[in-house]
DOFIDO-733774 format. One line per 5 residues: for each residue x, y, z of N, C-alpha, C. Coordinates in steps of 0.2 Angstrom, whole numbers, plus 2048, in hexadecimal, padded with zeros to 3 digits. Layout:
<nodes>
X,Y,Z,X,Y,Z,X,Y,Z ~ ...
</nodes>
This chain:
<nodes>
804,7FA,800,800,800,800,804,806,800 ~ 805,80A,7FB,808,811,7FB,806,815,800 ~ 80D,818,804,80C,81C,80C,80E,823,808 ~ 80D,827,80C,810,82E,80B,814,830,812 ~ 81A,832,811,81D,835,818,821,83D,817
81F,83E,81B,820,846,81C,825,845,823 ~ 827,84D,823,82B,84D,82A,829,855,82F ~ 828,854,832,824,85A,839,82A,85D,83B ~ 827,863,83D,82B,867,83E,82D,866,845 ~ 82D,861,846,832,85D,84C,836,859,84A
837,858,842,83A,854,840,83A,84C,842 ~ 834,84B,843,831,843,843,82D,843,83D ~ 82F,83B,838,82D,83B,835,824,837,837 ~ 820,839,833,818,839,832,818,833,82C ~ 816,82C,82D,813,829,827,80D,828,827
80A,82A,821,803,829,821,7FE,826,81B ~ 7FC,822,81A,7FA,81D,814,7F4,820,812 ~ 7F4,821,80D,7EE,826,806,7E9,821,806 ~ 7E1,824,807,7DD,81F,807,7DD,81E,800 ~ 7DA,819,7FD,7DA,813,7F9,7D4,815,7F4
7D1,812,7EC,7CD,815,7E9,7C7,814,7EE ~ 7C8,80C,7EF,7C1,809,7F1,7BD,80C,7FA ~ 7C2,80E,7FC,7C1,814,805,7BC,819,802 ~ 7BF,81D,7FD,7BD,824,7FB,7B7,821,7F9 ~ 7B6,820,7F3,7AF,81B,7F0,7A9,81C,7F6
7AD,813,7F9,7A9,813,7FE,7A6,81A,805 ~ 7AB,81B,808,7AA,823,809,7A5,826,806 ~ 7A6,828,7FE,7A3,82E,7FB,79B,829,7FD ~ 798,823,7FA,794,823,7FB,78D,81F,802 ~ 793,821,806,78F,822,80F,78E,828,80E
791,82D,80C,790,833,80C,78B,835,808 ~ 788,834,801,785,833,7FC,77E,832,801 ~ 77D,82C,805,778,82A,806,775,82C,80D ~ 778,831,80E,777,835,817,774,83D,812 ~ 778,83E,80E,776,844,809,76E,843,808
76C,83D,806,766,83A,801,763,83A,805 ~ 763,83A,80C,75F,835,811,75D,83D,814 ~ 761,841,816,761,847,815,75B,84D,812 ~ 75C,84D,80B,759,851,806,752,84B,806 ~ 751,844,806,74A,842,805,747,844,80C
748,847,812,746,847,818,746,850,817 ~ 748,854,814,748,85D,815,742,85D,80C ~ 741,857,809,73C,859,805,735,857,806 ~ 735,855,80D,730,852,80F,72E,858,815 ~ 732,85D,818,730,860,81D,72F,867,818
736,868,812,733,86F,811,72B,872,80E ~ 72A,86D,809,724,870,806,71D,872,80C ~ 71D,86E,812,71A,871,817,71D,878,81B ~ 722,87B,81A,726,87E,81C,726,885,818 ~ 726,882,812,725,888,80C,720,88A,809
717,885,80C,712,887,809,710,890,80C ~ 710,890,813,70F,897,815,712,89E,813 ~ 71A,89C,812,71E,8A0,810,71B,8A1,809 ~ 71C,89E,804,718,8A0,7FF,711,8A2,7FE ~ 70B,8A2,802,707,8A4,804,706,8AB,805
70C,8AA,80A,70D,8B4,80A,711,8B7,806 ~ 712,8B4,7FF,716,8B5,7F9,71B,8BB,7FB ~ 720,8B5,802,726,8BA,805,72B,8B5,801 ~ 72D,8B5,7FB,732,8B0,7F5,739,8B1,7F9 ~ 73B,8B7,7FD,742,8B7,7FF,743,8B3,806
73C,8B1,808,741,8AD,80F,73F,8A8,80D ~ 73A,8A5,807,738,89E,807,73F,89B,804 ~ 745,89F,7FF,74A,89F,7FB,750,89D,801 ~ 751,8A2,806,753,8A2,80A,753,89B,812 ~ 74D,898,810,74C,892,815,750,88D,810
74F,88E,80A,74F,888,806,758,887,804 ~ 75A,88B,806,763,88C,806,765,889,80E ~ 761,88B,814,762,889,81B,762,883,818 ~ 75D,87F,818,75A,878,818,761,874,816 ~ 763,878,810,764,870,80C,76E,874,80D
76E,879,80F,774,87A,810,77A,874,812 ~ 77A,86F,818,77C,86B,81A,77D,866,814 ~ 778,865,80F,77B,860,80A,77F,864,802 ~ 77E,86C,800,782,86E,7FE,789,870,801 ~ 78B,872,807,792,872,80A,792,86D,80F
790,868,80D,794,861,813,79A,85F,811 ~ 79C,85E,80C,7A4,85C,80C,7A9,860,810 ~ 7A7,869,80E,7AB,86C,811,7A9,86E,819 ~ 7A5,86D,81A,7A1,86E,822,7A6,869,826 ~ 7A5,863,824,7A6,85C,827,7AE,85D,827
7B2,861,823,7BB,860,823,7BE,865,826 ~ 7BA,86A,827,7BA,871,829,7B8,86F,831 ~ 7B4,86E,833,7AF,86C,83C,7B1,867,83F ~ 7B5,862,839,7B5,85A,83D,7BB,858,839 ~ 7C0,85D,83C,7C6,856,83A,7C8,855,832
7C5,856,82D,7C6,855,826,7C1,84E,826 ~ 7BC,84E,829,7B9,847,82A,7B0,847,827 ~ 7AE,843,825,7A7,842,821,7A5,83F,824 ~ 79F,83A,825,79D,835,828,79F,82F,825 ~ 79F,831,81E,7A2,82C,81A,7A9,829,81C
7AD,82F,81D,7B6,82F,81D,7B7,82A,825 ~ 7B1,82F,828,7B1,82B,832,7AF,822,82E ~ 7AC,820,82E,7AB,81B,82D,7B0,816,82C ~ 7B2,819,825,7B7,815,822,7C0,817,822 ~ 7C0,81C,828,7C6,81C,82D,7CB,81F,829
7C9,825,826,7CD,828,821,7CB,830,824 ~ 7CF,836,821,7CF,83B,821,7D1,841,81D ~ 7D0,845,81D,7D4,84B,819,7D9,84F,81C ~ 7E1,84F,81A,7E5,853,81D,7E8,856,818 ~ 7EC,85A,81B,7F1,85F,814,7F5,85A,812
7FB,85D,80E,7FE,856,80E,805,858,812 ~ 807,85C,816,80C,85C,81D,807,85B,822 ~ 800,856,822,7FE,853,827,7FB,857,82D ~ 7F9,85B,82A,7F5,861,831,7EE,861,82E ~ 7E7,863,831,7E3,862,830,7E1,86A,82A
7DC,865,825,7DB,86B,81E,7D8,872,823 ~ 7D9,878,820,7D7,87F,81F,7D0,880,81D ~ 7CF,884,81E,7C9,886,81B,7C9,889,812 ~ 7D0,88C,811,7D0,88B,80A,7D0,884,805 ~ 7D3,881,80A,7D6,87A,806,7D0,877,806
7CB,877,809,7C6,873,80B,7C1,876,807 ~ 7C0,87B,804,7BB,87F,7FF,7C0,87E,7F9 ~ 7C5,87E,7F7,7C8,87B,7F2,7C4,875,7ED ~ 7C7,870,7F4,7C6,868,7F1,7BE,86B,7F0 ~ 7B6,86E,7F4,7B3,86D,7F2,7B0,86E,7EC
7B5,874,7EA,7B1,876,7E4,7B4,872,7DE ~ 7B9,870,7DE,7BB,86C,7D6,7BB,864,7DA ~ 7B6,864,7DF,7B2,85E,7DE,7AE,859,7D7 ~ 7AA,860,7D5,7A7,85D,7CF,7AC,85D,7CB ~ 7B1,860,7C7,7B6,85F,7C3,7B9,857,7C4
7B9,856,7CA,7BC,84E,7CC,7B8,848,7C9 ~ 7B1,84B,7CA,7AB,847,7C8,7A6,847,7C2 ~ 7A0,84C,7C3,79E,84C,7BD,7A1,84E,7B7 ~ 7A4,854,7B6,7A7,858,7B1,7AB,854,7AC ~ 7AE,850,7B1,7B5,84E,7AC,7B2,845,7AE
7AE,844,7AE,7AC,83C,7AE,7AF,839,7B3 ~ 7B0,83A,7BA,7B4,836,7BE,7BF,837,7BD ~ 7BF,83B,7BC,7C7,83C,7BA,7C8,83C,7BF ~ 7C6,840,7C3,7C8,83F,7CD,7CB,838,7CF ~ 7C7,831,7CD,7C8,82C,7CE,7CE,827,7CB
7D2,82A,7C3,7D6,82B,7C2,7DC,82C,7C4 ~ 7DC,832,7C8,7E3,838,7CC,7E2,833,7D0 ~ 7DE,830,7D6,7DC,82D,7DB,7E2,826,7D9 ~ 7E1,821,7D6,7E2,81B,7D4,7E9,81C,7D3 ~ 7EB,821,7CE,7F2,820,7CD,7F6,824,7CF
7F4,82B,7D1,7F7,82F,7D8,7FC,82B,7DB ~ 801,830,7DE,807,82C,7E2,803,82D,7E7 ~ 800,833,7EB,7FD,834,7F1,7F6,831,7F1 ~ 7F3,82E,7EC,7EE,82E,7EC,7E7,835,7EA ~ 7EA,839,7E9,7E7,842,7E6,7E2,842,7E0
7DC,843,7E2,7D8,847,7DE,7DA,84C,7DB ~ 7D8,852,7D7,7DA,855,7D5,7D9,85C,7D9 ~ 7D3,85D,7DC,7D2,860,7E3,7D7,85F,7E8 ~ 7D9,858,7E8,7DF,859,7EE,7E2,85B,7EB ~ 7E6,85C,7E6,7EB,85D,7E4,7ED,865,7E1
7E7,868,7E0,7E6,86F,7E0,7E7,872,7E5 ~ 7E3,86E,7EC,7E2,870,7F4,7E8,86F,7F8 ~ 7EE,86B,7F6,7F2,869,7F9,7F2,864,7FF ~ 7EB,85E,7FC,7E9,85A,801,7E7,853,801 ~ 7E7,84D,806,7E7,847,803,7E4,844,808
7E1,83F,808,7DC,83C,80B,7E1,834,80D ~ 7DE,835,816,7E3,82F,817,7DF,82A,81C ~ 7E3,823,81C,7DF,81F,820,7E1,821,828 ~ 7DD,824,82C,7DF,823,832,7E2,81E,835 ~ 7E0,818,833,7E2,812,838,7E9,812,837
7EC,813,832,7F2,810,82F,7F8,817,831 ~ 7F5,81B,833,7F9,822,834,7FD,81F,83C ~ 804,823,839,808,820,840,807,823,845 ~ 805,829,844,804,82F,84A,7FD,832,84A ~ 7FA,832,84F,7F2,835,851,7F3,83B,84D
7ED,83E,849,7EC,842,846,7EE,84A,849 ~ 7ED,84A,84E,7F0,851,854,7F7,851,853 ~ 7FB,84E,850,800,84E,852,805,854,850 ~ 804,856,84B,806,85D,849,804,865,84E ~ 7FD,863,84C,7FA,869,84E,7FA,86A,856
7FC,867,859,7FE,866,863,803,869,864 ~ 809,86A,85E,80F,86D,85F,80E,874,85F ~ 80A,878,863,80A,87D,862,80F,883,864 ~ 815,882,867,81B,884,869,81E,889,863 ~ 81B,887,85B,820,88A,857,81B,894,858
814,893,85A,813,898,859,813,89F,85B ~ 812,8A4,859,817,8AA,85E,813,8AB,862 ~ 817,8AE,869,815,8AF,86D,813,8A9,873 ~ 818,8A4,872,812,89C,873,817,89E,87C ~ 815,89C,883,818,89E,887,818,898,88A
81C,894,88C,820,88D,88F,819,88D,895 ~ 81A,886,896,816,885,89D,81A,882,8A2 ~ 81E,87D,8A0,822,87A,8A6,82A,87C,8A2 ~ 82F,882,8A4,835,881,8A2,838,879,8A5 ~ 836,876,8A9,83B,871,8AB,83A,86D,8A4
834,86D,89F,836,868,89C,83E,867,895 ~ 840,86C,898,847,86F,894,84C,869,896 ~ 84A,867,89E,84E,85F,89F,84D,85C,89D ~ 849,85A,898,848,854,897,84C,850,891 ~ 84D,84B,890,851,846,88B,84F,846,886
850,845,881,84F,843,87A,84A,83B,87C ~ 84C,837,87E,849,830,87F,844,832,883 ~ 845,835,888,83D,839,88C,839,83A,888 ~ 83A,83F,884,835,841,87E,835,83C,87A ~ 835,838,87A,835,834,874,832,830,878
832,82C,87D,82C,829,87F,824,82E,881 ~ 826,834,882,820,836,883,81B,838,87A ~ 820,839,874,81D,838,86E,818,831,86D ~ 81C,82D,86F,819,826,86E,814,823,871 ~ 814,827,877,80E,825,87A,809,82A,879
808,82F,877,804,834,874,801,830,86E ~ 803,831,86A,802,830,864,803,82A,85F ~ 808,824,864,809,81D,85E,807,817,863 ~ 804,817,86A,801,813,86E,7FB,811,86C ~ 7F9,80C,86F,7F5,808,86D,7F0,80D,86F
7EA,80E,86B,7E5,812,86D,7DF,80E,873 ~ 7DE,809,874,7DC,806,87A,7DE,806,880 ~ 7E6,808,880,7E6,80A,886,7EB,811,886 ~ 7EB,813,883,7ED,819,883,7EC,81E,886 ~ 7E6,820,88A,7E5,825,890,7E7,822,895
7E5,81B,899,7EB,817,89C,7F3,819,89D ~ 7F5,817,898,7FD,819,899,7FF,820,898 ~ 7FA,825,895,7FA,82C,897,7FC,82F,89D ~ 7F5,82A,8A1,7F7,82F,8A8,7FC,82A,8AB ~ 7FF,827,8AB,804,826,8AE,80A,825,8AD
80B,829,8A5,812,82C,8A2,80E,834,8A7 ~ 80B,836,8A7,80A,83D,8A6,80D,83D,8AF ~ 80A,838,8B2,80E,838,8BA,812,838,8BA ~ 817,834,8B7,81F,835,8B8,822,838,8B6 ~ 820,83A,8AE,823,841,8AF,823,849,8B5
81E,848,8B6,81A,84D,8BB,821,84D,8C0 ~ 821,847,8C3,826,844,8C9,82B,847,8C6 ~ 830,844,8BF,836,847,8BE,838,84E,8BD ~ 831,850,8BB,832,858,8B9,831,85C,8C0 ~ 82D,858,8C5,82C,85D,8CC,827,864,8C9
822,862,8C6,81F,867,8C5,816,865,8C8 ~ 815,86A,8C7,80C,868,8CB,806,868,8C3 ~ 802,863,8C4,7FC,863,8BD,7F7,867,8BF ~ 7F7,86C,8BD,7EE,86E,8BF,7E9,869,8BF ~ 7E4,86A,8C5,7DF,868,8C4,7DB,867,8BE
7D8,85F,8BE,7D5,85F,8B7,7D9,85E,8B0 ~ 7DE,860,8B1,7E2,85F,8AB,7E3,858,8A8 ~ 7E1,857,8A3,7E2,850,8A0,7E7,84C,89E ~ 7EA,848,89E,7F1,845,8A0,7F5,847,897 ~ 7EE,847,892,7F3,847,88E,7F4,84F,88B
7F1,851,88E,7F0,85A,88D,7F6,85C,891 ~ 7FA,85B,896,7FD,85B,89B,805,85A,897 ~ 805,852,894,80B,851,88F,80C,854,889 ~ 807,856,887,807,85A,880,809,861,881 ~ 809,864,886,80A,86B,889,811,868,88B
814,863,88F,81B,861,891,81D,863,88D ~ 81E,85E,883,820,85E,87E,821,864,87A ~ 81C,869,87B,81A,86D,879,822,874,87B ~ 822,873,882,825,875,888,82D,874,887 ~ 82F,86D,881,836,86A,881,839,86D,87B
833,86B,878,836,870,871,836,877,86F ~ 834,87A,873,834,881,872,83B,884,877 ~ 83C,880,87C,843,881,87F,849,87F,879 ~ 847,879,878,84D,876,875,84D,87A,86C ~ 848,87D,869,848,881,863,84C,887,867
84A,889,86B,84E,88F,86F,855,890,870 ~ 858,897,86A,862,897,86A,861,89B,86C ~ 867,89B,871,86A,8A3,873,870,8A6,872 ~ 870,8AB,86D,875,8AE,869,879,8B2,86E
</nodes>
C-alpha cells in the first residue's frame, strides 16, 4: 500500500497511508445516502412550511427558508472538513480523513477549494477525479491537488492526527508553562511522544496518567486541578521544545 511521509517541524517523521479508490467510493456513498435521506425528509416538511409563506406572497423569506433548509446538503463536504476534523460521516465510518499534505488539519480555503472543483472531479469531466485517485502517487483528486490536500486512512497513520497541531510552542508569543521541562532528555521525550500519539489507543489514557505522574515527580512541578493527563504532557512537550528551539546569541 503506498504511504506518504512528511517530516514535522520537530523533525519526526509522520507516515501516513492515502485512502484507497474503494474507501473514497465507499465513503462518497454513505455520504450520498445521509444527503438523500436528508433532502427526501426537508421535501416532505418544506411544502408545509412554504404554503403560508407563499400565501402571503412574502417570495423573499419563502427563498430564504429554502437556502436554510437544504444548506447542510449544499455545503456538507466543506462543513464536515472545516467543523469535524476533515471528516464526513462517510470518511468517519470508513476511518479516513482530509489533511494537508504536511499533515495538519485542512483550512478553510483548502476545504472550499476541493469543494468547488468537486464537480470538475466528477460530473464535468466523467469521473477524472477517480483517475488522479487510482494512479496518483498520493492518492489526489484534482481538488486535492489544487487544495494541497489528501485524504488518509486514520488507522494506518503512525501518529494521532493532533500531532502537529499540539505543537504550539512555534507560535509568537507562545509563554512556557513548566521551564523545568528544559531537563528533560531526548529519550524522556521520546517516550512521552510515544505514548501520546503511537500507543495503543485502548489503553492510552491509562498510561497517560501515569507517564503524566512521573513526569510530574521528576519535574517537581504541581498539575492544576482537573488537568487532563494528556493535556498536562502535551503542554510538557510543548514546554521542551520551545526551550530547546531557544539560542542565546
Amino acid at each position: 500500500m503506498a504511504q506518504s511521509s512528511i517530516i514535522t517541524g520537530q523533525y519526526v517523521e509522520l507516515t501516513q497511508t492515502p485512502a484507497s479508490v474503494g474507501d473514497r467510493l465507499i465513503a462518497a456513498i454513505i455520504d450520498y445516502a445521509v444527503l438523500f435521506a436528508y433532502s427526501m425528509l426537508m421535501s416532505l416538511i418544506f411544502p408545509s412550511m412554504l404554503s403560508p409563506l407563499l400565501s402571503s406572497a412574502n417570495t423573499i423569506v419563502a427563498v430564504i427558508s429554502f437556502i436554510l433548509l437544504y444548506s447542510p446538503v449544499i455545503f456538507y463536504y466543506p462543513f464536515c472538513e472545516i467543523f469535524a476534523k476533515g471528516q464526513s460521516l462517510g470518511k468517519l465510518a470508513m476511518k479516513t480523513r482530509v489533511v494537508t499534505v504536511d499533515g495538519n488539519a485542512p483550512t478553510v480555503g483548502s476545504s472550499l477549494l476541493r469543494w468547488l472543483l468537486y464537480p470538475v472531479d466528477t460530473v464535468l469531466t466523467g469521473g477524472l477525479g477517480v483517475v488522479f485517485i487510482t494512479f496518483g502517487k498520493h492518492r489526489q483528486r484534482l481538488g486535492d491537488l489544487a487544495a494541497g490536500t489528501m485524504v488518509i486512512k486514520t488507522s494506518a497513520a503512525q501518529y494521532d492526527f493532533n500531532t502537529i497541531n499540539d505543537y504550539s510552542y512555534v507560535q509568537q508569543g507562545y509563554q512556557p508553562t513548566y521551564p523545568e521541562a528544559a531537563n528533560l532528555s531526548t529519550k524522556q521525550v521520546d517516550v512521552i511522544q510515544r505514548t501520546l500519539y503511537s500507543s495503543d489507543p485502548r489503553r492510552r489514557g491509562e498510561l497517560e496518567y501515569r507517564l503524566a505522574v512521573q513526569v510530574q515527580q521528576f519535574l517537581g512541578v504541581p498539575i492544576a486541578q482537573n488537568l487532563y493527563a494528556d493535556v498536562f504532557l502535551k503542554t510538557v512537550l510543548n514546554d521542551f521544545y520551545y526551550y530547546s528551539s531557544t539560542i542565546t546569541v
